[in-house]
Structures are given as structure tokens and as C-alpha cells.
C-alpha positions as CSV (number, residue, x, y, z in Angstrom):
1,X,22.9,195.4,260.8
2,X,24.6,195.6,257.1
3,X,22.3,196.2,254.7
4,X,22.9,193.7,251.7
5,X,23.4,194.5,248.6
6,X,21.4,193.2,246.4
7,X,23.4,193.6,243.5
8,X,23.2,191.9,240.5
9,X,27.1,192.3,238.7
10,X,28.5,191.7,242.0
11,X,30.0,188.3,240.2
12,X,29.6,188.7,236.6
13,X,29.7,185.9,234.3
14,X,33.1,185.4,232.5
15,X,33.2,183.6,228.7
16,X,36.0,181.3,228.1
17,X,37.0,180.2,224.9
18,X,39.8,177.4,225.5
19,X,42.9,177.4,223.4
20,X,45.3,174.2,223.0
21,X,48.7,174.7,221.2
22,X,50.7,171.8,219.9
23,X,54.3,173.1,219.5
24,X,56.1,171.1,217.1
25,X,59.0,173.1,215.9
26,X,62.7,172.5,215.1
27,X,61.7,168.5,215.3
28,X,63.5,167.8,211.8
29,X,60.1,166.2,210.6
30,X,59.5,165.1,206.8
31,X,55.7,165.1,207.6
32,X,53.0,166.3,210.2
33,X,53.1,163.3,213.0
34,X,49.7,161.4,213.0
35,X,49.1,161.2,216.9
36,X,48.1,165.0,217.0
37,X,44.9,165.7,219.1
38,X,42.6,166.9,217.1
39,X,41.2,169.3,219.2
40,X,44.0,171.9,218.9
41,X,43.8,175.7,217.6
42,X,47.2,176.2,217.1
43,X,49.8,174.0,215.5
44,X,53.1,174.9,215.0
45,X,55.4,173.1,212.5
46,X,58.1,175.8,211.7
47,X,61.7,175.0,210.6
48,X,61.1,171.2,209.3
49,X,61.3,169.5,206.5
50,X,58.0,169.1,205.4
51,X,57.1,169.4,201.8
52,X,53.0,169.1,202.5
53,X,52.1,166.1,200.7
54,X,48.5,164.5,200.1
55,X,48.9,162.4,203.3
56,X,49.9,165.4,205.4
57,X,46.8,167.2,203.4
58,X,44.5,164.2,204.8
59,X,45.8,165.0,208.3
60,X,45.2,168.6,208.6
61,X,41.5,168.0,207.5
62,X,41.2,166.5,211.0
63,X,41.9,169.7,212.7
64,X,38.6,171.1,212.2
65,X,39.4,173.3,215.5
66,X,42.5,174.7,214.3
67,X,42.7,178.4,213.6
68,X,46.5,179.1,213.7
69,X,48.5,177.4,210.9
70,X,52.3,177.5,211.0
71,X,54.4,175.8,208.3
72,X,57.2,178.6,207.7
73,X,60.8,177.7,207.3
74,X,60.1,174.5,205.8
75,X,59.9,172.6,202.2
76,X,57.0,172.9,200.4
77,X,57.5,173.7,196.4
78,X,54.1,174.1,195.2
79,X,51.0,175.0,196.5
80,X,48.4,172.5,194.8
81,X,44.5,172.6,194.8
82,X,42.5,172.3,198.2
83,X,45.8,172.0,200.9
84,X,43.5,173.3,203.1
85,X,40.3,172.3,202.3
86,X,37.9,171.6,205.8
87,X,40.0,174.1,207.6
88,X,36.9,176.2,207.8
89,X,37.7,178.3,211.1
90,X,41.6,179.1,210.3
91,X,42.0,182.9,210.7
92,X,46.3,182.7,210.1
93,X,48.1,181.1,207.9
94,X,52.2,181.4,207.6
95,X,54.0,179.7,205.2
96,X,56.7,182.1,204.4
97,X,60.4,181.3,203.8
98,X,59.6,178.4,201.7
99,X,61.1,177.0,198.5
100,X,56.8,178.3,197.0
101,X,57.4,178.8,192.7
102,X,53.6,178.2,192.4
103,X,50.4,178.6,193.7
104,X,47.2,176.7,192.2
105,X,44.3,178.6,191.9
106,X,42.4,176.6,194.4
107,X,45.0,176.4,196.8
108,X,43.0,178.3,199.3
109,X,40.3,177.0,198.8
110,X,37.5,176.7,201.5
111,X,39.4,178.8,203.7
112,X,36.7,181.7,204.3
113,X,37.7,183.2,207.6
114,X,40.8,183.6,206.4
115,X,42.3,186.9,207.6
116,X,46.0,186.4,208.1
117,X,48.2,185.2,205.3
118,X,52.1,185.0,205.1
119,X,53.9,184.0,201.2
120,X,56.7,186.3,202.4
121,X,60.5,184.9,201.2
122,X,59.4,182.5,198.5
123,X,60.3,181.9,194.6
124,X,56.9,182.8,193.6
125,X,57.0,184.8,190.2
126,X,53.1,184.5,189.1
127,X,50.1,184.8,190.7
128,X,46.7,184.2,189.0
129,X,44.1,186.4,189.9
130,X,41.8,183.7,191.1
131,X,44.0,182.2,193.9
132,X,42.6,185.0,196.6
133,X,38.8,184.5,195.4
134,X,37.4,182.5,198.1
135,X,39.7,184.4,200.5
136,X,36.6,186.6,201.7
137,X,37.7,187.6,204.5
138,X,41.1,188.6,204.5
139,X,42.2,191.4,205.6
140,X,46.5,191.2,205.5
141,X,48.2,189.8,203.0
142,X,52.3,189.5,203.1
143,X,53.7,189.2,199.6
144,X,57.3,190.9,200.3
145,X,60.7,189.0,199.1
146,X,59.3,187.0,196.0
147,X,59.8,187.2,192.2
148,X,56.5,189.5,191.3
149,X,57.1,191.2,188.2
150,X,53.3,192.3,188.5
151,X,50.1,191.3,190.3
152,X,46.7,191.4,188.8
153,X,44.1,191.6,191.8
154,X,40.3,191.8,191.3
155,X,37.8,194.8,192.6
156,X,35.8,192.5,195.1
157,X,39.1,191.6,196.9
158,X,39.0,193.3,200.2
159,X,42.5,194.0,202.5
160,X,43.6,196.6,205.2
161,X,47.3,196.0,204.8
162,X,49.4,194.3,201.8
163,X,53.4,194.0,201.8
164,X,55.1,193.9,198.8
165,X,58.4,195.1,199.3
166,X,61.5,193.0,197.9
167,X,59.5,192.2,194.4
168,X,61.0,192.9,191.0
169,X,58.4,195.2,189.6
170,X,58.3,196.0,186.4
171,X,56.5,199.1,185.9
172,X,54.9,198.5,182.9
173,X,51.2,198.3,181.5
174,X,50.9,194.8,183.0
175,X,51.5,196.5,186.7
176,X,48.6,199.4,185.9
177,X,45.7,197.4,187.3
178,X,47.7,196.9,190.4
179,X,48.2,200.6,190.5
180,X,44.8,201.3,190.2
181,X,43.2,199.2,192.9
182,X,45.7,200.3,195.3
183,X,44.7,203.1,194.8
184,X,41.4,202.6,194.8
185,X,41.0,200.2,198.1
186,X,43.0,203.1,199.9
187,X,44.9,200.0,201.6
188,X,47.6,200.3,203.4
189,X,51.3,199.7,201.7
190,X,53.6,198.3,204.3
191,X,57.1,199.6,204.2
192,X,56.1,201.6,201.1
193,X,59.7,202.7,200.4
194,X,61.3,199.9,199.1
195,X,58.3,199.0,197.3
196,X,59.9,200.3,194.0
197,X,60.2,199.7,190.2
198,X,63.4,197.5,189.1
199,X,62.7,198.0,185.7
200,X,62.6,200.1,182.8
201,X,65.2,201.8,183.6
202,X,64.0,205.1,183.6
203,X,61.7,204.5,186.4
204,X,64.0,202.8,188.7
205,X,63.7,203.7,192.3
206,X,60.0,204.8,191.7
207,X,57.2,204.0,194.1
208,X,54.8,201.5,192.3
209,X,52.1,203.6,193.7
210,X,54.1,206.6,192.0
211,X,55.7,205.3,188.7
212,X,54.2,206.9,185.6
213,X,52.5,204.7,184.1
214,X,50.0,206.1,181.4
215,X,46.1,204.3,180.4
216,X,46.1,205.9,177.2
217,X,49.7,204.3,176.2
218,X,48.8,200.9,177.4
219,X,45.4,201.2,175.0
220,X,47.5,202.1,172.1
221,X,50.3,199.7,173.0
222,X,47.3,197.0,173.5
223,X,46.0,197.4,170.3
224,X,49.2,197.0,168.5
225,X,50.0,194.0,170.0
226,X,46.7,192.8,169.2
227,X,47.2,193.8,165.0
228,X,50.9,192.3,165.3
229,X,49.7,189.0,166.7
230,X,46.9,188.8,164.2
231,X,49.4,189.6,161.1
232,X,51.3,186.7,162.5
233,X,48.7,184.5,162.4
234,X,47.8,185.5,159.2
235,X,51.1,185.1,157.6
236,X,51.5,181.6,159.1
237,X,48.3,180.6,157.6
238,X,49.7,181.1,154.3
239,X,53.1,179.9,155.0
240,X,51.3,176.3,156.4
241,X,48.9,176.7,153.0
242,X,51.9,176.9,150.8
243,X,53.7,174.4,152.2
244,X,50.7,171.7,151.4
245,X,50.1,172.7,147.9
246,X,52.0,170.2,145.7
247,X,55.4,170.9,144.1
248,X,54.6,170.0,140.5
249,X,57.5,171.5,138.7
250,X,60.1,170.5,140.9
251,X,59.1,166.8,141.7
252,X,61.9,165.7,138.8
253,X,64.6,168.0,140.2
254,X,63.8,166.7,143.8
255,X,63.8,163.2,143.2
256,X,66.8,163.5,140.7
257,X,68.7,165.2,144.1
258,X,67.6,162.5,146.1
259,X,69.0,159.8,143.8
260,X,72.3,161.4,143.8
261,X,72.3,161.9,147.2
262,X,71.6,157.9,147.1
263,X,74.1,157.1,144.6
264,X,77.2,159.4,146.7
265,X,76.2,158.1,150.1
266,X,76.9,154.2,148.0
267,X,79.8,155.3,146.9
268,X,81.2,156.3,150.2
269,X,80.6,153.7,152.3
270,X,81.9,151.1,149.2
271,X,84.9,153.7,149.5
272,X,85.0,152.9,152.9
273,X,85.3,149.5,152.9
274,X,87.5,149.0,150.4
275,X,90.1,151.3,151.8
276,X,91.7,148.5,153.7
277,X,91.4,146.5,151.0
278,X,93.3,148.4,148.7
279,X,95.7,149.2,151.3
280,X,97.0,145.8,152.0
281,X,97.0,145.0,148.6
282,X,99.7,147.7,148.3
283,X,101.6,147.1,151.2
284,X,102.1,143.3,150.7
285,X,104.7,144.7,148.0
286,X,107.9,142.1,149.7
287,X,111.1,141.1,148.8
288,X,113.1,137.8,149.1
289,X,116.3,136.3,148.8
290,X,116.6,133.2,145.9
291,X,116.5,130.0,147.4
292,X,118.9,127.3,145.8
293,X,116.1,124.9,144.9
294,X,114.6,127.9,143.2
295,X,117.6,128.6,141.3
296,X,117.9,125.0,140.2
297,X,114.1,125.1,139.1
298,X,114.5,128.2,137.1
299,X,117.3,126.2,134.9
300,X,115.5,123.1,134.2
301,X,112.6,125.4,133.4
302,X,114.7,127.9,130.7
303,X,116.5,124.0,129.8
304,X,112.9,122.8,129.0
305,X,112.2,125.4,127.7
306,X,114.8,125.8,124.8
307,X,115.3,122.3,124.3
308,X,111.7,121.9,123.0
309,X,112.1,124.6,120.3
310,X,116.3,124.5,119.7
311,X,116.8,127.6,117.7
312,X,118.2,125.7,114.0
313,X,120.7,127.0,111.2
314,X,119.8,125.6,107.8
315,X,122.1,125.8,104.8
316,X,122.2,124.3,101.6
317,X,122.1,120.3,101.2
318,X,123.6,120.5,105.0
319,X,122.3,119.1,108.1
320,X,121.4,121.4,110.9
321,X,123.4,122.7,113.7
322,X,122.0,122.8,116.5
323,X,123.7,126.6,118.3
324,X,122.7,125.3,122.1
325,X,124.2,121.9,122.2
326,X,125.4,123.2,126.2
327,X,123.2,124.7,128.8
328,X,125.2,127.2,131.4
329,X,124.5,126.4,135.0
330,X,123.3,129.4,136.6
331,X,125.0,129.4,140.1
332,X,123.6,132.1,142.5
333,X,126.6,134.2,144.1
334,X,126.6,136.0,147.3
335,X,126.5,139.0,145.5
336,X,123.4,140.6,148.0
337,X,121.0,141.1,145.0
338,X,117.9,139.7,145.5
339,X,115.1,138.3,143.1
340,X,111.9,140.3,142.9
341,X,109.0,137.7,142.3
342,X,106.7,139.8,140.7
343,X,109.2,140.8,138.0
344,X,110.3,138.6,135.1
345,X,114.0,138.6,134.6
346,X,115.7,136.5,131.3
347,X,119.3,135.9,131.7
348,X,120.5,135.3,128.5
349,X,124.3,134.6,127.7
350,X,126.4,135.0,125.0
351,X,127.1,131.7,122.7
């Protein structure tokens, strides 16, 4: 006889969580198809063309399952408020190698399990300190290849591992707090060594964690910037007061420029206009050739003319004498001279 065994972990128990995956990569879709069970964990939408609009936003709020988010290597632009909202179990979200210049503050928002997220190879070049607030639980945060210039990052915000390699940092006071709470959180800088300063100058090359940047220089560089914008403001106070006070001593001058500004602008334009006026005027100046009825017009005319007032010799007891008792023909040669009308001519011949 075999004894039995009477033990108890002889067939234990085994827990298991079901995962469904919906691939939908390289499929050259504009937006996240509708006929998606909504019982998947893991979507995949990698290299599309999707630009995440508000009725792709209304579909991804029926994946309440889904705890793997993949939208790299598409075409989303801007990152507005609640994208994600009712996504309350996602753990990773990638949405690197984007077109991304700007990030809402609530464009995360709702996403508290949250422990995986992937900007990476964007155009971001600000991010507001607020956007990873109701990120509680994240833990990796990829940053690398944007267009940081510096990153302000509150206390409570907890993380294992950051990347931020491929930034232009400018270290500067603006990139001390970053400085300080990395060094503070004693999280961990992927690739470290090309996470450097691209400007000033001087500290080119320098580890941000390294670069020499000084509290008590940032205080006193605070401060002036503080006095030099009040000063400003000050002096456009005045400026905007002086300019509304009244200009009683010049009101005369002012309005005698703008009546002579009147009265030249007038006499332009009439200039203007009368230009071509003036110019045909002067260019009609023409010349013609005597016509034979003219010629015979012209001496009745001068016959008319000096028989009405005969020039008369008197002498003593004697009758007059008329001098003109025969008017000359005038017979136009072809000679080639020409009559101008506009000039009288008096052809007078000898008696």
C-alpha cells in the first residue's frame, strides 16, 4: 500500500490576469478606428498619422481597461487639457517622436497610476511646472531630444529615473532649481554625459548636475531685475502722464502745421491734375500750309479794311486824293513758307 499524501500545495492555485493587445501600427490612420473592443490593455497606434483630436479623445475614454498607450511616431502638435482623462489604470504612456511644441497643464490629467511616460524627440521648448502634478505615481520620465532651455519641477514630484539628454540647457539661474532637486531626489540621470550646458559659453560641455551655478548671484541678479523692471514702470507712468496733459502753448503752432500740411497736399494733387492739362496745351503748338480760299479771305479782309478808312491828302482849296485807288492781289507762291495762325503778319507794299 502507498501511503497518500495528504498534501495540501500539491496543485496550487495560479492567478491570471488576462491581457488583450490590439496592434494597430504602420496602418496610415488619421484617427483611432471606432470598432476597437473595449476591453483591451494594450493599444498600439505607432507610426500613423494621427494628430489626437477631441473625437479620438472621446474614444480612448472607452478604454477604461487599457494600461499601455502607444501613439509614438505620429502627428500630434499640442498636448491640450484632459487627452486622457478616464484612463484611470494606464501605467505607460509613449508619445515620443512627435511634432509636441506644447503641453497644457492638465494634459495629464486623471492619469494617477501613471508610471511610465515617453516626450522623447519632440519640439517642446517649455514646460510648466504644473503639467506633472497629478502624475503621483510616476516613477520614469523621458524628456531627452526636445528644446528645454530649463525645467522648473516641484519638491512633491517623485521619479527613479529622468532622461534629459539632447536639451539646450542653458545653465543659468533659471536652471538652479532643476539643479537642486536633482540633487536632492538622488534620481537617477540617464545617459548623464551628454546631458550638458549649450550655453553661456564658458560652461559649455558642463554636466547640468555640475555647471557652476551660484544661489547667492541669482539673489543679487533677482533683485536687480526686480528694481530695473520697477524703474520701467515707473518711467512709463510718467511718460503715459505727460503725454495726456494738454499742449497749451503749442496748440497754434500745431494747428498752423496742420493747415499747411492741408494747403501743400491741395496744391499737389491740383498740380497733379493739371499737369496734362498744361501739357497739351503746349504741345498743340501746329503749323499749316495757307489754303487759297484763305489767301483770298485775307485780301477782301485788308480791302475792307482800308477801304472804310482810305488814308486822304488834303491841300489847300483842292479835293482829296485818294493814295489807294488799286488794291494788290496777294497771290500765294510755292515758295514752302508757311503761315503760322497764331501770329499776325501785315504785308504792306510800297505805293
Amino acid at each position: 500500500f502507498r501511503k497518500r499524501d495528504n498534501t495540501t500545495n500539491l496543485f496550487p492555485v495560479l492567478r491570471i490576469s488576462f491581457k488583450v493587445t490590439c496592434e494597430m501600427s504602420g496602418k496610415n490612420l488619421s484617427n483611432i478606428p471606432t470598432n476597437l473592443f473595449q476591453n483591451i490593455t494594450k493599444l498600439s497606434l505607432k507610426n500613423n498619422n494621427i494628430i489626437l483630436k477631441d473625437s479620438d479623445k472621446e474614444i480612448l475614454q472607452s478604454f477604461i481597461n487599457l494600461t499601455e498607450l502607444y501613439l509614438n511616431e505620429n502627428m500630434i502638435t499640442v498636448l491640450y487639457n484632459d487627452s486622457f482623462c478616464n484612463l484611470t489604470k494606464l501605467i505607460v504612456l509613449d508619445i515620443s517622436n512627435n511634432h509636441i511644441s506644447r503641453v497644457h497643464k492638465a494634459a495629464f490629467a486623471g492619469l494617477n497610476q501613471l508610471s511610465v511616460l515617453n516626450l522623447s524627440y519632440n519640439k517642446i521648448t517649455q514646460l510648466d511646472s504644473d503639467v506633472f502634478t497629478s502624475l503621483t505615481s510616476l516613477t520614469v520620465l523621458n524628456l531627452q531630444y526636445n528644446f528645454l532651455k530649463s525645467l522648473n519641477i516641484k519638491s512633491s514630484f517623485k521619479l527613479i529615473r529622468i532622461v534629459l539628454a539632447g536639451n539646450p540647457w542653458t545653465c543659468s539661474c533659471d536652471l538652479l532649481d532643476l539643479q537642486i532637486w536633482l540633487t536632492a531626489s538622488n534620481v537617477t540621470i540617464e545617459n548623464e554625459d551628454n546631458t550638458t550646458c549649450i550655453f553661456p559659453f564658458t560652461m559649455k560641455k558642463f554636466s547640468i548636475m555640475t555647471a557652476a551655478i551660484q544661489p547667492g548671484d541669482c539673489k543679487i541678479e533677482n533683485a536687480s531685475s526686480e528694481h530695473t523692471i520697477t524703474s520701467t514702470s515707473v518711467i512709463m507712468l510718467k511718460s503715459s502722464a505727460l503725454l495726456t496733459l494738454p499742449l497749451l502753448g503749442k496748440s497754434w503752432t500745431f494747428l498752423a502745421g496742420v493747415l499747411g500740411f492741408v494747403l501743400s497736399t491741395t496744391l499737389l494733387i491740383f498740380t497733379a491734375i493739371k499737369c496734362p492739362t498744361w501739357y497739351h496745351y503746349f504741345i498743340s503748338y501746329s503749323h499749316r500750309r495757307l489754303e487759297e480760299n484763305d489767301s483770298e479771305m485775307s485780301e477782301q479782309e485788308f480791302s475792307a479794311d482800308m477801304s472804310s478808312s482810305p488814308t486822304v491828302l488834303r491841300t489847300n482849296n483842292e479835293d482829296p486824293i485818294v493814295i489807294f485807288e488799286k488794291i494788290h492781289a496777294f497771290v500765294p507762291g510755292e515758295d514752302g513758307f508757311i503761315e503760322d495762325k497764331y501770329i499776325d503778319s501785315y504785308v504792306t507794299e510800297e505805293s
